[in-house]
C-alpha positions in Angstrom: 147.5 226.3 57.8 147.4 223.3 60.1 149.8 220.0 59.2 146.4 218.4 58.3 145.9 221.4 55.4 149.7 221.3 54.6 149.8 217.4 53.8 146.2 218.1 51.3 147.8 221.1 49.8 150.9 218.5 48.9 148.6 215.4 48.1 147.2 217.8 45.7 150.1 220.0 44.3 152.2 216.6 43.9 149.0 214.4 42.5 149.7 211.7 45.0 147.3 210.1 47.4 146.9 211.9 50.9 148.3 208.8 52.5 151.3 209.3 50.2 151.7 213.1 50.9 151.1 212.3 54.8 154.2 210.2 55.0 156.3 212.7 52.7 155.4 215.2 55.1 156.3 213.1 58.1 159.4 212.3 56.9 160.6 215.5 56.0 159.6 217.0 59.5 161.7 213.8 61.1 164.5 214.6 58.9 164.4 218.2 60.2 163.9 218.0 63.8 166.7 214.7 64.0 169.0 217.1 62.3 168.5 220.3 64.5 168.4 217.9 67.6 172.0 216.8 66.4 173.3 220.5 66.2 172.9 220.5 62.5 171.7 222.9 60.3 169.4 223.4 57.3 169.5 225.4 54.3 166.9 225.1 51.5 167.6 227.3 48.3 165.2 229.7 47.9 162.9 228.9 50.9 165.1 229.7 54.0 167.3 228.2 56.6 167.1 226.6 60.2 169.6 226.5 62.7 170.2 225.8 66.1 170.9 228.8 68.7 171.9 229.4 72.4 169.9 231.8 75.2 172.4 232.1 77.6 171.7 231.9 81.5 170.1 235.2 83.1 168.2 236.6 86.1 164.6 237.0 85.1 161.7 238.4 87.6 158.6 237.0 88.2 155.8 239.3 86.9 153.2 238.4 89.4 155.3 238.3 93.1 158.4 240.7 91.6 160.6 237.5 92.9 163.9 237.5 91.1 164.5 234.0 89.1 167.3 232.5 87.5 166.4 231.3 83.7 168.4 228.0 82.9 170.1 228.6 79.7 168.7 227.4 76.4 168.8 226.1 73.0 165.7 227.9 70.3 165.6 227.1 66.5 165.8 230.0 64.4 164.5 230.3 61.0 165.7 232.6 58.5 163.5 233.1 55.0 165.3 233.1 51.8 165.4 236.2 49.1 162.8 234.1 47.0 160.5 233.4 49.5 160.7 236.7 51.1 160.0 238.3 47.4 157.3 235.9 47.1 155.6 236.8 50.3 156.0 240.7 49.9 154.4 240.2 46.0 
């Protein structure tokens, strides 16, 4: 499901115009990425959680010319499903 899909599914679960359910969605993706970008974390009852993580620094090799790199250290947003949507998934 593409975001396009996602905001019709919405429009359509919450009987609102597509315009409507376009901006919902907007906002709640703004709301999440602002939040993460701030070192914050999510947690939605019953759907899962987002947070923030670290990679830390390491040597990595280049597949193609075996040249040894160095890999900057990171920052990766982890998401972690809830009991209900993990029973809801597995039926």
């Amino acid at each position: 499901m593409n975001k396009l899909q996602l905001t019709d599914a919405v429009a359509q679960k919450a009987g609102m115009t597509k315009k409507d359910a376009a901006e919902a969605v907007n906002a709640v993706l703004e709301v999440i990425a602002e939040t993460l970008a701030a070192g914050g974390d999510i947690k939605i009852t019953g759907f899962g959680g987002f947070e923030v993580k670290s990679r830390a620094a390491r040597t990595g090799r280049n597949p193609k010319t075996g040249e040894v790199v160095q890999i900057p250290a990171s920052k990766y947003v982890a998401f972690s499903a809830g009991s209900t949507l993990k029973d809801k998934v597995n039926g």
